[in-house]
Residue frames relative to the residue before (quaternion, step in Angstrom):
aa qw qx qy qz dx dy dz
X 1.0000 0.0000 0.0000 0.0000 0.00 0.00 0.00
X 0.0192 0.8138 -0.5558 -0.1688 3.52 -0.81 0.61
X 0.4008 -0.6941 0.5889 0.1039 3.73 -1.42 0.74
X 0.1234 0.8115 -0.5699 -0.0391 3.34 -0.90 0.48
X 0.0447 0.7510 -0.6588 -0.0005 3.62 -1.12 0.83
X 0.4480 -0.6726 0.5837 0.0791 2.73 -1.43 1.62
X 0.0112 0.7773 -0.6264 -0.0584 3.43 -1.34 0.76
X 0.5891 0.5484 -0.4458 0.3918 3.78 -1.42 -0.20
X 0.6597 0.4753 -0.4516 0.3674 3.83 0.29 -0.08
X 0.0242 -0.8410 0.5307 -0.1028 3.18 -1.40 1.48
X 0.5617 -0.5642 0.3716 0.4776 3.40 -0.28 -1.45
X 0.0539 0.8563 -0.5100 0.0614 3.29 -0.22 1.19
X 0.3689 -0.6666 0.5738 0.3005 3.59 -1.19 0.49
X 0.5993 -0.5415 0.4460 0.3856 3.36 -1.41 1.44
X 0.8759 0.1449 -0.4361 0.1473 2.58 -2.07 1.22
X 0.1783 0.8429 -0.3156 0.3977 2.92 2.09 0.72
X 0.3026 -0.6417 0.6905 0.1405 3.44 -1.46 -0.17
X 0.3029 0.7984 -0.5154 0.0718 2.95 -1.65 0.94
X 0.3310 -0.8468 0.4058 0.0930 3.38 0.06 1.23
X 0.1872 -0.7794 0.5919 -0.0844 3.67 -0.59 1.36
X 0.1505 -0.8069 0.5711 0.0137 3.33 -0.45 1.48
X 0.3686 -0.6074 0.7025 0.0409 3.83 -1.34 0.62
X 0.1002 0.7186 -0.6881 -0.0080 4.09 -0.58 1.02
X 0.2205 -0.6914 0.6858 -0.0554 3.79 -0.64 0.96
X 0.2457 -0.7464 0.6181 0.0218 2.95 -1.27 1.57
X 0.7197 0.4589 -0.3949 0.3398 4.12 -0.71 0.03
X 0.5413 -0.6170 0.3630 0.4411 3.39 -1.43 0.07
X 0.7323 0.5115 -0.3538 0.2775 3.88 0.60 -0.18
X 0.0532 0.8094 -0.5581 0.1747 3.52 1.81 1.02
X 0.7701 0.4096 -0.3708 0.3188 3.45 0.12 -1.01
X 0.5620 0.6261 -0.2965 0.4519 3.85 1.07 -0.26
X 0.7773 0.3220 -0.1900 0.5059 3.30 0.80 -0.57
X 0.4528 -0.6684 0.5228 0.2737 3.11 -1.73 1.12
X 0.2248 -0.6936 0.6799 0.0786 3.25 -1.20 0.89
X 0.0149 -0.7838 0.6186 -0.0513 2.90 -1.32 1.53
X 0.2610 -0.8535 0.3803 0.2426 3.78 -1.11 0.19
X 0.2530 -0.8570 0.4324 0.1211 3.71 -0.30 0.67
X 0.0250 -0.7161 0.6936 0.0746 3.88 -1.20 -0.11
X 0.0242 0.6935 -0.7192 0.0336 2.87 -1.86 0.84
X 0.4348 -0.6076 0.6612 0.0671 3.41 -0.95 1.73
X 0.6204 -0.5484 0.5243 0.1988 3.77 -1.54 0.42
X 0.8246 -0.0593 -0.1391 0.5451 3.07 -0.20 1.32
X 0.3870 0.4112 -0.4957 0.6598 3.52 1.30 1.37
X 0.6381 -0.3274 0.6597 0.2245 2.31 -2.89 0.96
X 0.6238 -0.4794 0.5782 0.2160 2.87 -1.85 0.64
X 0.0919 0.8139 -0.5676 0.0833 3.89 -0.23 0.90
X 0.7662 -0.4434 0.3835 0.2631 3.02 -1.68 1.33
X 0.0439 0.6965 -0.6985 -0.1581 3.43 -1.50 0.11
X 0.7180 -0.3610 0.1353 0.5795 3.29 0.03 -1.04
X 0.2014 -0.6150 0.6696 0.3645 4.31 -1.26 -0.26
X 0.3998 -0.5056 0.7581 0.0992 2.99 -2.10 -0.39
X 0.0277 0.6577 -0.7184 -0.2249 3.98 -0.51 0.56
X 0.8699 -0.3733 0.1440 0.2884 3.20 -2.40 0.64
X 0.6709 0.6628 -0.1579 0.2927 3.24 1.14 -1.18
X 0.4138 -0.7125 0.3901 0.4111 2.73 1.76 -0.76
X 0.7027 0.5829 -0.2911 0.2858 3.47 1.12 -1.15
X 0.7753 0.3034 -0.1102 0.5430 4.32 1.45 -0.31
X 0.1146 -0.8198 0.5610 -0.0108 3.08 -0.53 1.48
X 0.0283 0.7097 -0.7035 -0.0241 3.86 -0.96 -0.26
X 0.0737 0.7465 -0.6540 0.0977 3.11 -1.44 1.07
X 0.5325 -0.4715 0.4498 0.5402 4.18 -1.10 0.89
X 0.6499 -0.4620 0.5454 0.2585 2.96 -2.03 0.50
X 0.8214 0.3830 -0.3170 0.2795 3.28 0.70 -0.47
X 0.4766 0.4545 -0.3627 0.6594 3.65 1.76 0.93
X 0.3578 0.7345 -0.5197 0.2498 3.88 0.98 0.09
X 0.9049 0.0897 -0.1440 0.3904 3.35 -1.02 0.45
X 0.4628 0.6153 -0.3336 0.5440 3.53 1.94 -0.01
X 0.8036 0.3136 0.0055 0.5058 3.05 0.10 -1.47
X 0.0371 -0.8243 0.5534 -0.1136 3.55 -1.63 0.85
X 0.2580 -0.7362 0.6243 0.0403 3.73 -0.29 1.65
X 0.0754 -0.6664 0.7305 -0.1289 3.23 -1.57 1.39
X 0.1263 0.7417 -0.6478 -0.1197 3.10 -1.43 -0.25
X 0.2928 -0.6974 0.6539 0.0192 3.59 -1.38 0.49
X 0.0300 0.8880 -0.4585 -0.0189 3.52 0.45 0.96
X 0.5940 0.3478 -0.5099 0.5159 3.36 0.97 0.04
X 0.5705 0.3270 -0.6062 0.4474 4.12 0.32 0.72
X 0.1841 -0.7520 0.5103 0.3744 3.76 1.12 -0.60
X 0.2766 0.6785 -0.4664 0.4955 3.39 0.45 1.77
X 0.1144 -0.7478 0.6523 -0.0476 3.30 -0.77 1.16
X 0.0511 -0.8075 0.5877 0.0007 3.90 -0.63 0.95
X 0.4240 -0.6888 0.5872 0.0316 3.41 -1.14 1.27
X 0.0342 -0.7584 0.6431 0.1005 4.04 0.58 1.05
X 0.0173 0.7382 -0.6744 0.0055 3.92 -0.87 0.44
X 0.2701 -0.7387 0.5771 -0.2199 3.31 -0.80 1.66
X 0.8284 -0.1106 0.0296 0.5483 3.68 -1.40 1.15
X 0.0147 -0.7307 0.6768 -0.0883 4.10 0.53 1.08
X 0.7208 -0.4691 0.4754 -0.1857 2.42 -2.16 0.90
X 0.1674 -0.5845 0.7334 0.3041 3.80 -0.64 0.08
X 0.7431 0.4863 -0.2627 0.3773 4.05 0.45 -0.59
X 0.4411 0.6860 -0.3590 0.4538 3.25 1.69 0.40
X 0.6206 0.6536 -0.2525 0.3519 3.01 1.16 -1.65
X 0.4811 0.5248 -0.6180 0.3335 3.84 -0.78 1.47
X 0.7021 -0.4663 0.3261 0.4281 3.65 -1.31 -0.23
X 0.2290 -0.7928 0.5581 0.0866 3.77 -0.37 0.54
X 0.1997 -0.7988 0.5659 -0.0423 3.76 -0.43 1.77
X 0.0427 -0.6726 0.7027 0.2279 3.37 -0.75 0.40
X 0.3627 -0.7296 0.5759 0.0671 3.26 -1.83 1.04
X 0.1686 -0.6956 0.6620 0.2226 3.83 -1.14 0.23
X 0.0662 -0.7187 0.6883 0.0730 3.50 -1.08 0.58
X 0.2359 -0.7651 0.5394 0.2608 3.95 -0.51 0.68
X 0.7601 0.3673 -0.3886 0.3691 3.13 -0.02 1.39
X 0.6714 -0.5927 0.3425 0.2840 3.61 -1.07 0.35
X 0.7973 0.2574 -0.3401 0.4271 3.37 1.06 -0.23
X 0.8027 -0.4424 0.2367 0.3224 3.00 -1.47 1.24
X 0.0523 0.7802 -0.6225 -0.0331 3.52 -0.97 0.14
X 0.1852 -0.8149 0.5366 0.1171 3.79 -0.82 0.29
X 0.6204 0.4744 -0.2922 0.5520 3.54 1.40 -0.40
X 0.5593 -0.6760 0.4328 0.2070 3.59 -1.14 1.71
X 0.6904 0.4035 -0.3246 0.5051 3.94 0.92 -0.19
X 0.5240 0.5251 -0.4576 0.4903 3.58 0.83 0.34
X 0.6374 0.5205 -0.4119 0.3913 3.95 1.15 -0.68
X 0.4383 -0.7490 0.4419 0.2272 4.02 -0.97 0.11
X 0.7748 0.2200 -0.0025 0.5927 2.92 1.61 -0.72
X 0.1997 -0.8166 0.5413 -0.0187 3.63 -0.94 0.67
X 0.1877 -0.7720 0.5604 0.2341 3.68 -1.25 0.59
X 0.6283 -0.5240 0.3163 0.4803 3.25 -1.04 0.02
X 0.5618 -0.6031 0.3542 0.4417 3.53 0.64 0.01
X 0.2232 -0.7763 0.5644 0.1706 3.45 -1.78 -0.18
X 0.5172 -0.6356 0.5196 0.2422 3.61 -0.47 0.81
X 0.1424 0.6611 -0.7305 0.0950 3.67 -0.50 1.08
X 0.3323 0.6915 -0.6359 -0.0842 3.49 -1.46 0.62
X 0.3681 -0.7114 0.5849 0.1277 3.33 -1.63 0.63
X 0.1253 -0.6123 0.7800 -0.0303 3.46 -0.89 1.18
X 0.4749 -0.6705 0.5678 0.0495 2.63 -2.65 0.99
């Protein structure tokens, strides 16, 4: 079984920085793509960005490109969410996701696993 809890989300003032970390219990972290989501009140859950196991291919929505960045560190089995020049349109909870497998996915019912979420918001 694996578990994940997301930490680092707070309050930040746009154009800030803040780095959102993902700790992942079990042994087959390194197999699975890890991916991160948000959802604003009264919004769909929407992609941000994944990570496959290897570490070596990332993808993220267009609208966190070049802002935002998906790492991982599998011997800490930790996936981190770098988030750059934020947003007032950033501001929702931020899930990190397991998917048991290597290829990429973007769609939130393809992931197996789920944290509890974090609280990111950005004031002007």
């Amino acid at each position: 079984q694996v578990q994940l809890v997301e930490s680092g989300g707070g309050l930040v003032q746009a154009g800030g920085s803040l780095r959102l970390s993902c700790a992942a219990s079990g042994r087959t972290f390194s197999s699975y793509t890890m991916g991160w989501f948000r959802q604003a009140p009264g919004k769909e859950r929407e992609f941000v960005a994944a990570i496959w196991g290897s570490g070596g291919s990332t993808n993220s929505a267009d609208s966190v490109k070049g802002r935002f960045t998906v790492s991982r560190d599998n011997a800490k089995n930790t996936v981190y969410l770098q988030m750059n020049i934020l947003k007032s349109e950033d501001t929702a909870v931020y899930y990190c996701a397991g998917r048991g497998s290597v290829v990429y996915s973007r769609l939130p019912y393809e992931y197996d696993y789920w944290g509890q979420g974090t609280q990111v918001t950005v004031f002007s």
